[in-house]
VOGU-3710 file (C-alpha; in Angstrom, 3 decimals, decimal comma):
1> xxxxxxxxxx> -102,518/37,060/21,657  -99,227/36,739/22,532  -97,649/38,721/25,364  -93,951/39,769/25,616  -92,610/40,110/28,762  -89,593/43,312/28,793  -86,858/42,483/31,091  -85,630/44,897/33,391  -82,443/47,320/32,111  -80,678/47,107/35,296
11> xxxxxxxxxx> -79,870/43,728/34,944  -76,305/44,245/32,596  -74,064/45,068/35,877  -74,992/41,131/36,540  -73,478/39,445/33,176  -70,146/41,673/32,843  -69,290/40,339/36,712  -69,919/36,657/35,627  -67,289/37,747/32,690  -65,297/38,854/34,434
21> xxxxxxxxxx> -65,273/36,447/36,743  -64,859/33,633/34,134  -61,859/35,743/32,770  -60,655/36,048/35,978  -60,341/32,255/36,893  -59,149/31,528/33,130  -55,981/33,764/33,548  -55,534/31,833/37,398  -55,474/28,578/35,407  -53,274/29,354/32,270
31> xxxxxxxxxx> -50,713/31,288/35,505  -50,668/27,928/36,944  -49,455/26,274/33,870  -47,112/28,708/33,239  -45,899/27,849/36,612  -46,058/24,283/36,641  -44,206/24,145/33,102  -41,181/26,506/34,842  -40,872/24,407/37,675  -40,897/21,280/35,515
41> xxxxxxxxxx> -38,132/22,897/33,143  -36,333/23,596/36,326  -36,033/20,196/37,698  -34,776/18,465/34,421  -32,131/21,345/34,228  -31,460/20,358/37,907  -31,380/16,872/37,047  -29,033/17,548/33,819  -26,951/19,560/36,131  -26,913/16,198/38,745
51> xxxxxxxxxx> -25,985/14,124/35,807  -22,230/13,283/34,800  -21,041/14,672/31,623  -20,781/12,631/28,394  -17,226/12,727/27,968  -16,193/16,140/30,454  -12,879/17,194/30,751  -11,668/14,007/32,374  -12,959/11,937/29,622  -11,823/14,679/26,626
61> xxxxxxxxxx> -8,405/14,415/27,940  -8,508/10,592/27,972  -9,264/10,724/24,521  -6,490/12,464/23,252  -4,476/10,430/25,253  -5,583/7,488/23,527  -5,132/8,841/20,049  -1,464/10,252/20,344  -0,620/6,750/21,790  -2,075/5,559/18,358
71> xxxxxxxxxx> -0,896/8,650/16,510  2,030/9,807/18,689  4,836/8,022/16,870  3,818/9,711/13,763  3,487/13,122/14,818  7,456/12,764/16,625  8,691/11,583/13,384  7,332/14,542/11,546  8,663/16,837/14,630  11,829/14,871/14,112
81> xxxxxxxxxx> 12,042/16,229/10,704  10,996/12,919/8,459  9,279/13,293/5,246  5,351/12,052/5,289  6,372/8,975/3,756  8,951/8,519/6,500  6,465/9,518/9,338  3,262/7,373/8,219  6,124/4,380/7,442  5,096/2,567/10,988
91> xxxxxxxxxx> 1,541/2,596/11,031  1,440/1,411/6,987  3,806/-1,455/8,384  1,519/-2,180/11,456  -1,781/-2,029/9,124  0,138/-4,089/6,596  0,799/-7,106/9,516  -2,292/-6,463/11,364  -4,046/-7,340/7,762  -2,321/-10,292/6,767
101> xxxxxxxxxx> -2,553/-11,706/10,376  -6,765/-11,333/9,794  -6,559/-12,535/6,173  -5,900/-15,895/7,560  -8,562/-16,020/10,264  -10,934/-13,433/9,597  -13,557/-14,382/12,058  -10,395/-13,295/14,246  -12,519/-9,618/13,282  -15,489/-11,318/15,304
111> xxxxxxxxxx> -13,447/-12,352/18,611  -11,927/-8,232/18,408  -15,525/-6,621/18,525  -16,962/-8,828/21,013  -13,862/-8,016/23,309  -14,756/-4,275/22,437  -18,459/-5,061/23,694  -17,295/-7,000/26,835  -15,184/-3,997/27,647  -17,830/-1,621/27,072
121> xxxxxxxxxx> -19,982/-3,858/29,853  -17,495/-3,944/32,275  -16,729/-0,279/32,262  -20,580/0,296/32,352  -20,707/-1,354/35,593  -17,809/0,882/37,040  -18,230/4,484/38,421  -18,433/7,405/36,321  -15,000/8,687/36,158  -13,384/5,058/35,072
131> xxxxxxxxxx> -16,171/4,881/32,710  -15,275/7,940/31,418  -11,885/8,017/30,851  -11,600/3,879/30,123  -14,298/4,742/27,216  -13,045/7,525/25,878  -9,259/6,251/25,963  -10,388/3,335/24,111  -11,990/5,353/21,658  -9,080/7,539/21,409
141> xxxxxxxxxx> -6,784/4,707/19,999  -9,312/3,411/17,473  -9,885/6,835/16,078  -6,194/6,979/15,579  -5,816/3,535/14,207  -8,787/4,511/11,670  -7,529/8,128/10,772  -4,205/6,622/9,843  -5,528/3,986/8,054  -7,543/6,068/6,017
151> xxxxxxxxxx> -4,622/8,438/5,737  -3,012/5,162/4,131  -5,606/4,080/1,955  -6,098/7,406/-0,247  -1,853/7,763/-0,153  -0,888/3,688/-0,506  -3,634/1,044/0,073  -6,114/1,858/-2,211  -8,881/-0,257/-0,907  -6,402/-3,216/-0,898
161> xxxxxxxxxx> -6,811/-3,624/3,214  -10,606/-4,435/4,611  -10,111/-6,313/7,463  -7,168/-4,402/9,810  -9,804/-1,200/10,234  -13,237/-3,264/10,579  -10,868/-4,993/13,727  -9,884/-1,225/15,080  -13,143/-0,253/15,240  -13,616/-2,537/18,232
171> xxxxxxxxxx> -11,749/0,161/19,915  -14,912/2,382/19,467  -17,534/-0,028/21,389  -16,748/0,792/24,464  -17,419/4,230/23,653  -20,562/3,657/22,246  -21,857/1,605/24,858  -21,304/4,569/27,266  -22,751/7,351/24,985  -25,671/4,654/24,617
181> xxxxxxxxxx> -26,677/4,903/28,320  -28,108/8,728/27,525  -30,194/7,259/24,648  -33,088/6,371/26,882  -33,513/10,487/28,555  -32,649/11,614/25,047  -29,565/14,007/25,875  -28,763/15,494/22,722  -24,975/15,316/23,136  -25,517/11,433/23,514
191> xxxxxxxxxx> -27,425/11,274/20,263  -25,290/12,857/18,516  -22,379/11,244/19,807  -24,034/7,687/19,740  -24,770/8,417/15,722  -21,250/9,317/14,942  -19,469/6,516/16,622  -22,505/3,796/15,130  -21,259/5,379/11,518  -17,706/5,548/12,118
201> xxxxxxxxxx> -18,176/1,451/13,386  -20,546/0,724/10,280  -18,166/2,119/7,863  -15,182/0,124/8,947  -16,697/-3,312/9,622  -19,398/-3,101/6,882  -16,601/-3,768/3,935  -15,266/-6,544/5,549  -18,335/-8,460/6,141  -18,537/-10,552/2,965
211> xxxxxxxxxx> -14,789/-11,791/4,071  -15,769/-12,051/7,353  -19,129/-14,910/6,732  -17,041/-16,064/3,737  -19,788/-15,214/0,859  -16,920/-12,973/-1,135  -15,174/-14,628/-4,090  -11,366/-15,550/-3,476  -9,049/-14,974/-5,994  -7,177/-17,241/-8,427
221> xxxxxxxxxx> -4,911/-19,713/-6,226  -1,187/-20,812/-7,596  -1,210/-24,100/-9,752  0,256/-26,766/-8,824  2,883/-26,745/-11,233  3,939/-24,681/-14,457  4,424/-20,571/-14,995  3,378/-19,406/-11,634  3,439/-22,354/-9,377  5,301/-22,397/-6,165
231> xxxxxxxxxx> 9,294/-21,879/-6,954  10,817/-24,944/-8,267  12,487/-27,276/-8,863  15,532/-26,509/-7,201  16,319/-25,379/-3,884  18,723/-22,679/-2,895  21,461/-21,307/-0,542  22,950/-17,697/0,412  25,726/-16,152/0,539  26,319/-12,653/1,636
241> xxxxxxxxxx> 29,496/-10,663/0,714  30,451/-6,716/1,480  31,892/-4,299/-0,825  33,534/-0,711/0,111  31,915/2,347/-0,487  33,701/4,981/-2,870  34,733/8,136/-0,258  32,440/10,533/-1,589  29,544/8,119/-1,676  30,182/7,131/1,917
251> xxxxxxxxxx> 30,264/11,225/2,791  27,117/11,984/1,073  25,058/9,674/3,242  22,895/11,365/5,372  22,529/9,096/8,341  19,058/6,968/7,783  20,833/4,128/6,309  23,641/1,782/7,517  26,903/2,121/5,543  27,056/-2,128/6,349
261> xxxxxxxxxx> 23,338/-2,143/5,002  23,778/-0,430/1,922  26,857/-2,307/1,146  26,026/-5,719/0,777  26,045/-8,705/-1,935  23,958/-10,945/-1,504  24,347/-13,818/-3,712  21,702/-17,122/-3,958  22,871/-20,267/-5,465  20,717/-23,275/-6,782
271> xxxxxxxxxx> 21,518/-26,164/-5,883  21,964/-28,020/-9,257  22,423/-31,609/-9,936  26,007/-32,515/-10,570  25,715/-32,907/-14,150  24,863/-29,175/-14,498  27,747/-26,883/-13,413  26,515/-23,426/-15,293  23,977/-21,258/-14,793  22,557/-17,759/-15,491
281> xxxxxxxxxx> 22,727/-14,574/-13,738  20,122/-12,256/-12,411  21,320/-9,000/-11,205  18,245/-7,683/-8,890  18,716/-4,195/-7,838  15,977/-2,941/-4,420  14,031/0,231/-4,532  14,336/2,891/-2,273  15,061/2,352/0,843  15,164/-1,444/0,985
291> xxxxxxxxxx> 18,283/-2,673/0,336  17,438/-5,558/2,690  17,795/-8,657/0,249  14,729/-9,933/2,246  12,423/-7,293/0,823  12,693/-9,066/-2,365  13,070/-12,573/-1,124  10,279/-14,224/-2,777  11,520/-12,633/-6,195  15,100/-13,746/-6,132
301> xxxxxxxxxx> 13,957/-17,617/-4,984  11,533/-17,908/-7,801  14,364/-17,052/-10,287  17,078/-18,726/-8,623  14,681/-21,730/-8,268  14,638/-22,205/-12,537  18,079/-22,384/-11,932  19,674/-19,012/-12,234  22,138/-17,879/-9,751  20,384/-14,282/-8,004
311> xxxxxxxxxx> 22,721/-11,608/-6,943  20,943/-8,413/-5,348  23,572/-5,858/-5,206  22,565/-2,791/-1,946  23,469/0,401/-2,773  22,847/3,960/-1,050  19,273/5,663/-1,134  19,116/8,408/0,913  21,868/10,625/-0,173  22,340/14,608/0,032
321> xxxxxxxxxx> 22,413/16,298/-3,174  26,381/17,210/-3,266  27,164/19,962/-5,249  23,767/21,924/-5,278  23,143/25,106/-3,904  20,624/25,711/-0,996  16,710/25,206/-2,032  17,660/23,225/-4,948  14,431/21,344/-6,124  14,619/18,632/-9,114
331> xxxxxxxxxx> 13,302/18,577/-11,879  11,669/14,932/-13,240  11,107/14,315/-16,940  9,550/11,192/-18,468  11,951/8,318/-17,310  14,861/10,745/-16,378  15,773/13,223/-13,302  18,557/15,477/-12,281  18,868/13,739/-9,041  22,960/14,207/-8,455
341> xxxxxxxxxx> 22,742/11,275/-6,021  22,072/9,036/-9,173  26,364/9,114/-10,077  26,959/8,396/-6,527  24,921/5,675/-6,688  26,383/4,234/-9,858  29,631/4,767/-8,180  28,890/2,286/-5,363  27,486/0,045/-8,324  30,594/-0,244/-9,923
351> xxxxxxxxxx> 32,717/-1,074/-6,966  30,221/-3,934/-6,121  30,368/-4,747/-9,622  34,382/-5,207/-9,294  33,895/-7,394/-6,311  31,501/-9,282/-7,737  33,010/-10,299/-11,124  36,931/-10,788/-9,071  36,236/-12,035/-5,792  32,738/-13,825/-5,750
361> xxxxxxxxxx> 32,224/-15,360/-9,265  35,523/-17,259/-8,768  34,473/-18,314/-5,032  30,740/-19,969/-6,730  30,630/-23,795/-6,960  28,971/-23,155/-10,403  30,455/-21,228/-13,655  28,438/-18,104/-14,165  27,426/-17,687/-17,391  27,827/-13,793/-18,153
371> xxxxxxxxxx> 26,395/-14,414/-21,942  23,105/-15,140/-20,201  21,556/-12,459/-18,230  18,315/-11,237/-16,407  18,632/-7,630/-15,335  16,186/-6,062/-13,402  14,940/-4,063/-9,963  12,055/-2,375/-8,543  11,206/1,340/-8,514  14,436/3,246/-8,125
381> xxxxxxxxxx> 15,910/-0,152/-8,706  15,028/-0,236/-12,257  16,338/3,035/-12,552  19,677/1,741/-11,372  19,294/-1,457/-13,443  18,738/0,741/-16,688  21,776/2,614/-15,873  23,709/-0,483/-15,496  22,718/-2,035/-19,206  25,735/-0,346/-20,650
391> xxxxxxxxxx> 28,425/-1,194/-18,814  27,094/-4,684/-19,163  27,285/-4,669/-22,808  30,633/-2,775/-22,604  32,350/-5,656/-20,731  30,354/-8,737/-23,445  27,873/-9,316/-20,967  24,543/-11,140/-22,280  25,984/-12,222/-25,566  23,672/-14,678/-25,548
401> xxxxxxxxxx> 20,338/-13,763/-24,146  18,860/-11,074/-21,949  15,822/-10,484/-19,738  15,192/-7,017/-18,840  12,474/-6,708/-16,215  11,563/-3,233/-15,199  8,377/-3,582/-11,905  6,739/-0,292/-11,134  10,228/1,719/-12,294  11,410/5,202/-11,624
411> xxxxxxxxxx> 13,447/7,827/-13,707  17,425/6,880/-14,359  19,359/9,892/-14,585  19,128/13,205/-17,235  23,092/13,252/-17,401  24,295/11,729/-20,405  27,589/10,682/-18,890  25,713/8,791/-15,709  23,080/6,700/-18,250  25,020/6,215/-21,147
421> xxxxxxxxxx> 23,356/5,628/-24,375  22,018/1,980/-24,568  23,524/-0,084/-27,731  22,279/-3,134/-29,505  23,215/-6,653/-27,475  24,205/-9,522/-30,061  21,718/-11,972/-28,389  18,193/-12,299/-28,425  16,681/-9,782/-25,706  13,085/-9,500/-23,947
431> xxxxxxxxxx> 12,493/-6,543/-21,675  8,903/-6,570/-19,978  8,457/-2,967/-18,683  5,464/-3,346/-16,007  3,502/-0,225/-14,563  0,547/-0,522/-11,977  -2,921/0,616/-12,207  -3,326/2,118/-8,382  0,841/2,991/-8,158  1,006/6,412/-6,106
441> xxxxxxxxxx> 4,060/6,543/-5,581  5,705/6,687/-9,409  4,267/7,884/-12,304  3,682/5,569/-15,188  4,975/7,684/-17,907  8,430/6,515/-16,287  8,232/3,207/-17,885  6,444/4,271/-21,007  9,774/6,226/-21,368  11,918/3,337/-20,329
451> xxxxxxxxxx> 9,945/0,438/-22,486  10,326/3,017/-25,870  14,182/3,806/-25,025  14,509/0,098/-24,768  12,503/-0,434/-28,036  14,197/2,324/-30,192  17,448/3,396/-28,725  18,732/-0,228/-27,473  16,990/-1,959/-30,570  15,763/-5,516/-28,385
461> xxxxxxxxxx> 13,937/-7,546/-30,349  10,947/-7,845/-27,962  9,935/-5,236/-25,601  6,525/-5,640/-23,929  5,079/-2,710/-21,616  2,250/-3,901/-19,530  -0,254/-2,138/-17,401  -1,261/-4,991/-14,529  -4,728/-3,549/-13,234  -6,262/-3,914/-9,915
471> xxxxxxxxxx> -9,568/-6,041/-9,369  -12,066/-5,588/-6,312  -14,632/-8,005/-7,480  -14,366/-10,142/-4,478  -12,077/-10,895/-1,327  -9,191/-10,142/-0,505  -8,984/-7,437/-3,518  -6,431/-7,266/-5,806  -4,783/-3,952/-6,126  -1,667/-2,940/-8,310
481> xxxxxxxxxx> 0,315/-1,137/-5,696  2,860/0,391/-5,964  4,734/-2,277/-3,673  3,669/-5,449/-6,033  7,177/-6,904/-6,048  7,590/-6,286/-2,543  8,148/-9,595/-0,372  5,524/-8,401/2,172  2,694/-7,708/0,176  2,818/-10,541/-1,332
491> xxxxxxxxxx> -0,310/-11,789/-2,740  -2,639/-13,550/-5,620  -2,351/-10,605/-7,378  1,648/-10,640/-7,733  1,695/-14,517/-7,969  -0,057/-13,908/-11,652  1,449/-10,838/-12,508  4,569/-11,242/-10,987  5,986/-14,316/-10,133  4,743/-16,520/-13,085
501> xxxxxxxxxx> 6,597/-13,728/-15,519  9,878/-14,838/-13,356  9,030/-18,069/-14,175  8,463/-17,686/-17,364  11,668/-15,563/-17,686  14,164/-17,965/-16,045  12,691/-20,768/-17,925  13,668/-18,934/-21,191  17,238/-18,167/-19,952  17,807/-21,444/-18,459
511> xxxxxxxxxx> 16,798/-23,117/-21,971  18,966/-20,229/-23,984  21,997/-21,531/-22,409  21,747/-24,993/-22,584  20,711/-24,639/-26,368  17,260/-26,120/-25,803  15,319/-24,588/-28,280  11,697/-26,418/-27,833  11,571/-24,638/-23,808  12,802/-21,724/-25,130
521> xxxxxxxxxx> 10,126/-21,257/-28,066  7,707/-22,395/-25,601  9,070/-19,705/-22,984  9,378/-17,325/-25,409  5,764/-17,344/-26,685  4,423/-16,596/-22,986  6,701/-13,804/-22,419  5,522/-11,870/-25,405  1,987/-13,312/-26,955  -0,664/-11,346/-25,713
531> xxxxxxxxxx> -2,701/-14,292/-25,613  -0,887/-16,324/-23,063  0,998/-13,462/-21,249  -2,220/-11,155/-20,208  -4,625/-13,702/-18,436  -4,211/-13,303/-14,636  -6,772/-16,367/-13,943  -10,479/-16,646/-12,779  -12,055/-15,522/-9,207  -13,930/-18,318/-7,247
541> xxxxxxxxxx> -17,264/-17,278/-8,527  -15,445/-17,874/-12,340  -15,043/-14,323/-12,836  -11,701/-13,588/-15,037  -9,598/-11,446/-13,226  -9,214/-8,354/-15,131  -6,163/-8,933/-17,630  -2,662/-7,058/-17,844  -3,080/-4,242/-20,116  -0,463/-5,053/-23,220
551> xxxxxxxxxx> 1,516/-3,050/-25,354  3,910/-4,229/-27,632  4,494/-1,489/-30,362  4,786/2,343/-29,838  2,555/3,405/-32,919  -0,445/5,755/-33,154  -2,556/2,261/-31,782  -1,285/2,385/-28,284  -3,881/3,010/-25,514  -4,537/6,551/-24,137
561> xxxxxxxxxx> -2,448/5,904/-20,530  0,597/5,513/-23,404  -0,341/8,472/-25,773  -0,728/10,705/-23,002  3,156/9,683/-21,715  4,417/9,636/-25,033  2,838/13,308/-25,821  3,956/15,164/-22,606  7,382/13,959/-24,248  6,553/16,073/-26,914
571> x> 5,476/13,111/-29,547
//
C-alpha cells in the first residue's frame, strides 16, 4: 500500500526567492561584463588616441610636397600656358632616359628597391615626425613619377617602357614599411594603406620581372653586315650652314623656337674613295618641333653611309596662324589641312633651297648628283617633303631615280597653290609610305592619302604603303610609336623597320647612278617584294617578329585599316 506524503502549500514563498535570487546575481554578472567590455573599449581608444597618426597632417603635407617636386614642372608649364604635349614633354624625356639607362643593366631595378627598403629601415628607427614626413615625401615623388608615367603610356608609350616605373616604385617602400608597423594592432587605416601601396608596387615591378631575371625573349639583333647592319661602309663629316628667314616667316614665330635653330643646313658628306667624286642627295626634312639635325642623326648616317650626301634642311614649327580671325580652329582632311603656317613654311623652304643649290653645292668636295634623289622626313616633315616634290621636278631634279620615304607622315596643305599638283618624274621612282600600329599622335589615313596621291596623281612606278606593327612577345617590346625614326628611341624595332629600308634605299640610288644594274635589281626587289621587304626577323625564343603590314595596290583587296581611310575620303 503505498502512501503519498502531501507537502505543505506554504512552501512557494521559498522557490520564487531562490529565483529571484538567481536572477538577481545573473543580471550582477552580465552588468559586470558590460562594464568590463566599456572599460576595455576605452583603453584601446585611449591607446589609439596615444598613438601617432599614419600619415597626420605633417606627413599629408610631406606628401604633396613630394609629388609636385615630381609633378611640379608639369603643372607650371600648363599654368604657363603650354599645350599637354608641351607640359608632359619633360617627364616623357626623363622616362625615355631613365629607361634606356635600365635597359642596359636591368638588375640596376634590383639595387633601386633595395635602396627604397634600406631607407624605409632607417627612417623606421627615427622618431615619429621624421618618419612621417621622410616616408610620406618619398612616397610623394614615386606617386608622381608613376602617375606621369602612366599619363605617358596611354598618350605615347604604349607599353613600350617596363623598367623606368618598376625602378620608381622604390620610392613607395619607404612608405610601406611605415604603414607596415600598424599591421601587427590591425589599425584599419594601416591596412588599407599597406594594401594600396603593396598593389601600386606589384603593378609596376611585376612587368618588368621577366627583364629583370633575364627569362624574357630579346628581340632580333642587327646582322653583321647587309640591309640593316650597322651604317657602312663609309664614314662621314658635317657641315652646318644658315639661311635667312623670309620677313613674314620670321614675324609669325611665336617665340618657342630659335630663329638660329630653325634656320639651319646641315649638310653630311661621305667620305668617298678618290676614284668616286659623285654622289646622291637625300633631302631629310624633321617633324615638329625638332629641327635639331641630331634628332635624326642615326637616319641621315645610315644614308649618307651608302654613300649619299644627307642634307636636313630646319624650318619653322610653331608658327601663329597669320591672317585668321580670333577662335579659328582647322580643319584636317585625309593627308591635307588648312594650317596657314604650311606657306610660311614652304617659304623658308625655298630660301634654304636657294642657298643650298648656289652657295653649298658648289662649296662640296663631291658633285651632287640632282638626277638622283631620296626625298623624305618624318611626321610634319613628310608633309613638307610632299610639298617640296614639285618644285623638285620643276627645276629637273631626280631625272634619274627617286626615293620617296614618307615615316609616320602628317597632312601637307589643302591650298592648291602651297602643294602643287605632283607630275610624272622621267626616272624610275619608289616611294615607301610607312604608318605605325600604336602612332597617337597622327592618324594613319594621312599616309593612306599620301601613298594613293603618290600612286595615281604623281604616276611612280612603285609605291609601297606599309603598316610596321608593334610586338610585346618578349623584352624589351617592340612598339610602333609614333617617334620610330626618332634618334632617341632608337631601337630593334626601327633597326628592321627603319634603318635596313635606308639601306636598302641608298643602295638602290647609289647603284642607279653609277649604272650598276645587278645592285640595283637586287635593291630594287627588297624595296618592293613583299617577300623580302615585310620580315622584321625572329625573337630569341625563334618567334618571328610580327611582319610589316604591305600594301602595294589601292584596289577593293586592300586591308580594312586602308578601306576605312580610303572611304572617309568618300571612295
Amino acid at each position: 500500500m503505498r502512501c503519498y506524503t502531501a507537502k505543505p502549500r506554504w512552501q512557494w514563498p521559498v522557490h520564487l526567492t531562490a529565483g529571484y535570487n538567481r536572477f538577481a546575481k545573473a543580471l550582477r554578472f552580465g552588468t559586470m561584463l558590460e562594464e568590463h567590455a566599456l572599460n576595455s573599449i576605452a583603453v584601446d581608444e585611449a591607446a589609439q588616441d596615444l598613438t601617432p597618426p599614419l600619415i597626420g597632417r605633417d606627413g599629408a603635407m610631406a606628401l604633396l610636397l613630394g609629388a609636385m617636386a615630381s609633378l611640379g614642372p608639369t603643372f607650371a608649364r600648363l599654368v604657363g600656358g603650354a599645350s599637354l604635349v608641351d607640359a608632359f614633354w619633360p617627364a616623357a624625356v626623363r622616362t625615355l632616359r631613365d629607361e634606356f639607362a635600365l635597359r642596359t643593366n636591368p638588375s640596376l631595378i634590383i639595387v633601386v628597391l633595395l635602396i627604397g627598403l634600406i631607407s624605409g629601415v632607417a627612417l623606421h628607427r627615427s622618431n615619429d615626425s621624421l618618419r612621417r614626413r621622410g616616408s610620406w615625401t618619398l612616397c610623394g615623388v614615386g606617386l608622381g613619377l608613376l602617375t606621369a608615367h602612366v599619363l605617358l603610356d596611354v598618350s605615347y608609350f604604349r607599353g613600350a617602357f617596363l623598367l623606368a616605373p618598376a625602378a620608381y616604385a622604390g620610392w613607395l617602400i619607404p612608405a610601406l614599411v611605415h604603414a607596415g608597423d600598424g599591421l601587427a594592432a590591425r589599425h584599419r587605416d594601416a591596412v588599407i594603406t599597406s594594401c594600396c601601396l603593396l598593389a601600386a608596387t606589384l603593378l609596376a615591378v611585376t612587368p618588368a620581372l621577366p627583364a629583370m631575371l633575364g627569362v624574357a625573349p630579346s628581340p632580333p639583333e642587327r646582322p653583321a653586315f647587309g640591309y640593316g647592319a650597322p651604317p657602312g661602309p663609309f664614314d662621314s663629316f658635317v657641315m652646318t650652314h644658315s639661311y635667312p628667314l623670309p620677313a613674314e616667316v620670321d614675324s609669325a614665330m611665336t617665340g618657342d623656337e630659335a630663329a638660329s635653330a630653325v634656320s639651319t643646313i646641315v649638310v653630311r658628306v661621305p667620305e668617298l674613295p678618290d676614284n668616286v667624286s659623285e654622289a646622291p642627295i637625300a633631302l631629310m626634312f624633321h617633324g615638329f618641333g625638332y629641327p635639331d639635325a641630331s634628332e635624326y642623326i642615326d637616319w641621315s648616317i645610315q644614308l649618307s653611309a651608302k654613300g649619299m650626301v644627307v642634307v636636313q634642311i630646319s624650318y619653322p614649327s610653331a608658327l601663329d596662324a597669320v591672317g585668321m580671325p580670333e577662335g579659328w580652329e582647322p580643319t584636317e582632311s585625309a593627308g591635307a589641312s588648312n594650317h596657314p603656317q604650311h606657306a610660311l613654311r614652304m617659304l623658308a623652304i625655298s630660301r634654304a633651297f636657294d642657298v643650298l643649290d648656289q652657295e653649298i653645292f658648289p662649296s662640296l668636295p663631291v658633285d651632287v648628283r640632282r638626277d638622283v634623289v631620296w626625298v623624305g622626313g618624318h611626321s610634319l616633315g613628310a608633309g613638307i617633303a610632299m610639298m617640296s616634290l614639285p618644285s623638285l621636278h620643276a627645276q629637273g631634279w631626280a631625272g634619274t631615280a627617286l626615293v620617296v620615304d614618307l615615316e609616320q607622315p602628317y597632312a601637307h596643305s589643302s591650298d592648291p597653290e602651297v602643294a602643287r599638283t605632283l607630275s610624272k618624274f622621267n626616272g624610275t621612282s619608289v616611294a615607301h609610305v610607312a604608318v605605325a600600329e600604336d602612332d597617337t599622335s597622327v592618324g594613319w589615313c594621312h599616309g593612306v592619302a599620301h601613298a594613293k596621291r603618290l600612286a595615281t596623281e604623281a604616276n611612280m612606278d612603285n609605291v609601297v604603303l606599309m603598316k610596321i606593327q608593334s610586338d610585346r612577345h618578349g623584352f624589351p617590346p617592340l612598339v610602333a610609336s609614333h617617334y620610330l625614326a626618332a634618334t632617341a628611341v632608337h631601337d630593334a624595332l626601327a633597326d628592321q623597320a627603319l634603318y635596313r629600308r635606308a639601306d636598302m634605299q641608298g643602295d638602290w640610288l647609289v647603284a642607279m647612278m653609277r649604272n650598276d644594274t645587278s645592285t640595283a635589281s637586287f635593291a630594287m626587289s627588297h624595296l618592293v617584294e613583299t617577300d623580302l621587304l615585310s620580315p622584321m626577323g625572329t625573337w630569341s625564343d625563334g618567334t618571328p617578329v610580327k611582319p610589316l603590314s604591305i600594301v602595294d595596290s589601292f584596289d577593293a583587296s586592300v586591308p580594312e585599316w586602308v578601306y576605312s581611310c580610303m572611304s572617309e575620303e568618300g571612295d
